[in-house]
N, C-alpha and C positions, 0 to 999 in steps of 0.2 A: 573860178578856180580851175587852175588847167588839170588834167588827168594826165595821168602818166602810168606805162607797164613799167616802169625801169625802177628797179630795184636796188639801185645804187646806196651804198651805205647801209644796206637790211643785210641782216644775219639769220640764217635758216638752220632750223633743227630738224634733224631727217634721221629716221629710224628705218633700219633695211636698206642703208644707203649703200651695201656694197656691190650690189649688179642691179638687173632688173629693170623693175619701176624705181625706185631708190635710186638706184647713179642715176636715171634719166632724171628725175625729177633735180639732183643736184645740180646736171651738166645744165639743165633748161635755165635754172634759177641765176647760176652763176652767168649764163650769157645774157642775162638781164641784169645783172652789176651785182649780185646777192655772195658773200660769205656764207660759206655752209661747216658746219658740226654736225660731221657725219657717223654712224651708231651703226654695229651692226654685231651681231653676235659671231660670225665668222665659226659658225662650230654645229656639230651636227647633233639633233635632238631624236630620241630613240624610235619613234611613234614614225618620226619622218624618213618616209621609204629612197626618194629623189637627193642626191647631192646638193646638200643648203652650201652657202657662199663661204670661199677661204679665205685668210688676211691678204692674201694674193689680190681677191678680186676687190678687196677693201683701199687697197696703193693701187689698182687701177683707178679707181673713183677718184681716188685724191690726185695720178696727173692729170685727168681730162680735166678736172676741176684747174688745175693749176695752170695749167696748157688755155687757159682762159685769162689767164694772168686776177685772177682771184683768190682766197686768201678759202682755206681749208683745215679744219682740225677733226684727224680721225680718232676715235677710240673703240674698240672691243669690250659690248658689254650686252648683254642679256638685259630685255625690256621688263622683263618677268622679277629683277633685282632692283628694286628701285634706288639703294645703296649706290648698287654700280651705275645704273642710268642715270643718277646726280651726281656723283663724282664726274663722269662722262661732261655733261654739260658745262660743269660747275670750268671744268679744263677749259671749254670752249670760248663761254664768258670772257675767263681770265684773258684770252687772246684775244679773241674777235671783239668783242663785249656784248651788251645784252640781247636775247633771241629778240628779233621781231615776228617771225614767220613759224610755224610748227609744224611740220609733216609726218604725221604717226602711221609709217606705211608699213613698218616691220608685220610679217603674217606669215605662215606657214598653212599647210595643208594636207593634211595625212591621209599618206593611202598606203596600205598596210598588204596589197597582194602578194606581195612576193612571200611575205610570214604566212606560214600554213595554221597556227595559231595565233590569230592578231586579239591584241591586247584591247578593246574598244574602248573601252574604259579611260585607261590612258589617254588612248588616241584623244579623246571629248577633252581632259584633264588638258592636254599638251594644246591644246588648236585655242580653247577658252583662255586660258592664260596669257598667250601669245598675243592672239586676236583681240580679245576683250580686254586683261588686264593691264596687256602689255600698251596699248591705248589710254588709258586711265593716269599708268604711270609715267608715260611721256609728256601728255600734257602736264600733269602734277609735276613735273621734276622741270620744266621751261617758262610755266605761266606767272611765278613771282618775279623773274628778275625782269617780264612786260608789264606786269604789272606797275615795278620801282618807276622805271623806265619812261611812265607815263605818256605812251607816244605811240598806244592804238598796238594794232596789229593781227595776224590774221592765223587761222588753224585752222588745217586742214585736214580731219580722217579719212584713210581709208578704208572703204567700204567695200562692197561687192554689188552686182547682181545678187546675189545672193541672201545680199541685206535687204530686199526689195522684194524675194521671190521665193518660195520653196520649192522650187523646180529643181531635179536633179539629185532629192536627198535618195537615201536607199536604206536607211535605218543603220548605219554602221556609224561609230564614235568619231570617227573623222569628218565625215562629210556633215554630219548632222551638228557639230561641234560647231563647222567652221559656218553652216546657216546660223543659228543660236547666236555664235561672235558677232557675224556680221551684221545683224539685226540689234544687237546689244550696242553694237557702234552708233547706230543712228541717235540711239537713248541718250548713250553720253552726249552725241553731238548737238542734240537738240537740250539737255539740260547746260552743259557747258554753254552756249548760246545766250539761253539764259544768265547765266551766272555771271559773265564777262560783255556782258554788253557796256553796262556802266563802267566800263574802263576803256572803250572804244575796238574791243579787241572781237573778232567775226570770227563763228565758228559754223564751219560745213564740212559736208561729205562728201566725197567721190565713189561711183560707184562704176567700176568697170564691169565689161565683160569680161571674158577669156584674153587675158595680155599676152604677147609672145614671149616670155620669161622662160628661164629655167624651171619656176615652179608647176608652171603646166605642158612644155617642151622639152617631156624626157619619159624614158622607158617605162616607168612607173604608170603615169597618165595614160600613154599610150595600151599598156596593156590592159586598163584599166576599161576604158573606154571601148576596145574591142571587145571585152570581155561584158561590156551592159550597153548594147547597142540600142535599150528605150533611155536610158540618162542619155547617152551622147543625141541623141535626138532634142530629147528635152532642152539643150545646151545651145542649141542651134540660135543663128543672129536672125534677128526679123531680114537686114540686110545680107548680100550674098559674100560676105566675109568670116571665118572661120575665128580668126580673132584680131585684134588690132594691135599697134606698134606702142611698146611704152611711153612714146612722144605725144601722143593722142592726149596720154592721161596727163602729163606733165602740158602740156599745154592748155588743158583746163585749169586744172591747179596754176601755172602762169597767172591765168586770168584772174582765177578768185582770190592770188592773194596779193594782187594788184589794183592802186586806184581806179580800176574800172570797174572793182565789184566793193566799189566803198561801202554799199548799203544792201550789200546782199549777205545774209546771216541766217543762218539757222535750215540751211536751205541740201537738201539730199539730191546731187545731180549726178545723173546717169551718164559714162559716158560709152554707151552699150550698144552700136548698131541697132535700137532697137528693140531687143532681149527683153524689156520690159514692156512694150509694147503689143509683143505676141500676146 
C-alpha cells in the first residue's frame, strides 16, 4: 500500500484557528489538500491579561486558507459551550461533510500582573475550562459524524511542555491551571486512544515549547518574565533557540495526521528543542 501526506478530500476541525498555532496548523493542512472548519472565540476572556484573537484575525485565516484554493467554513464560538461548538461544526459537516482530522488547539494562558488584585481563582477556573474542557468538548462535538463516516481518522491535542513538566509553576491560578490542563490533556488523549481505536481513528498529543504566537509575544509575558527571572530560566530550550515558529508544530501534526503515522496512536510528542530533555 503506498503512503501518502496528502490530504486530499479530508476535512479538518481546528479550534483556536484564528492566528497563532491555529491558522498555521490550517494554512499547513490545507496545502496538503485538507478543508478546514475553523473555531475560534474571537472575544476576550477576563482572567486573560494579553489581547486574545478578533473576527478580524478569524477572515484572515479564511483567505490564506482560500488563497490555497481550498474550501473553509469559519464560525465564532466558545469551546467551553459545547451548544455553540456543535452547532459550529454541525455548519461545517453541512458544507464540507464529515471531519476526518481534529485539532483541539484552542488554549489560553493567564497572567494576571497588570491586576494589582488578581483573581486566582478564576484565573485556574478560566485556563481548566478552556485547556481541559474545552478539549473534551471538541473531540465530543466531531468524533460521531467519523465515527458514521467509517473511514478512520486522526486527532490531534494540544498539549504543552507543560503537560510533560512542572517547571515554571509559581503557585498563581494561572500558571498552575494551565500545568493541571495540560497534563489532564494527555489523560484524555490517551483514554480517547483507547476508546476510538476500534473505529480506526488515532489519537495523540503535541506538545510544544514556547511558540512565537501572540499568546506568549506580548507585553503581558514579557513583563512577566522580567519580573521572575528563576521561571524564565526554568523555561529555557535544551537547544539555543528561545522559542520556535508555529510551522514546526503544524508540521508534526502534518505528519501525525497523515498515512505516515498510520499506526502511531496514543503517543505524547514533544516538539520542544529539547525542554524535556533538560
Amino acid at each position: 500500500m503506498a503512503l501518502t501526506s496528502n490530504l486530499e478530500g479530508k476535512v479538518a476541525f481546528i479550534t483556536g484557528a484564528a492566528r497563532g498555532q491555529g491558522r498555521s496548523h490550517a494554512v499547513r493542512l490545507a496545502q496538503e489538500g485538507a478543508d478546514v472548519i475553523a473555531v475560534d472565540l474571537c472575544a476576550q476572556i477576563g482572567s486573560v491579561a494579553y489581547p486574545m484573537a478578533t473576527p478580524e484575525d478569524l477572515a484572515q485565516t479564511a483567505e490564506e486558507v482560500e488563497a490555497l484554493d481550498r474550501r473553509i467554513v469559519t464560525r465564532q464560538a466558545d469551546v467551553r459551550d459545547m451548544t455553540a461548538l456543535q452547532a459550529a461544526v454541525d455548519d461545517g459537516i453541512a458544507e464540507l461533510g464529515a471531519v476526518d482530522i481534529v485539532l483541539a488547539n484552542a488554549g489560553i494562558a493567564p497572567q494576571l500582573n497588570s491586576d494589582p488584585h488578581p483573581d486566582h481563582e478564576q484565573a485556574f477556573r478560566d485556563v481548566v475550562e478552556v485547556n481541559l474542557f474545552g478539549v473534551r468538548n471538541t473531540v465530543h462535538a466531531a468524533v460521531p459524524s467519523m465515527i458514521d463516516k467509517g473511514q478512520g481518522g486522526a486527532i490531534v491535542l494540544t498539549s504543552s511542555t507543560q503537560g510533560l513538566t512542572g517547571r515554571g509553576g509559581d503557585g498563581s491560578g494561572g500558571m498552575d491551571g494551565y500545568a493541571a490542563a495540560k497534563h489532564g490533556v494527555v489523560g484524555l488523549m490517551r483514554t480517547y486512544a483507547n476508546w476510538l481505536a476500534q473505529h480506526r481513528i488515532r489519537v495523540n498529543t503535541v506538545h510544544p515549547t514556547g511558540v512565537s504566537t501572540p499568546m506568549i509575544e506580548n507585553d503581558e509575558m514579557n513583563a512577566y518574565m522580567e519580573a521572575n527571572p528563576g521561571i524564565s530560566a526554568a523555561l529555557e530550550n535544551l537547544m539555543p533557540v528561545e522559542t520556535v515558529e508555529p510551522v514546526d508544530i503544524s508540521n508534526a501534526i502534518a505528519w501525525l495526521v497523515s498515512d505516515h503515522a498510520r499506526f502511531v496512536t496514543g503517543v505524547a510528542l514533544p516538539v520542544d528543542a529539547g525542554f524535556t530533555a533538560k
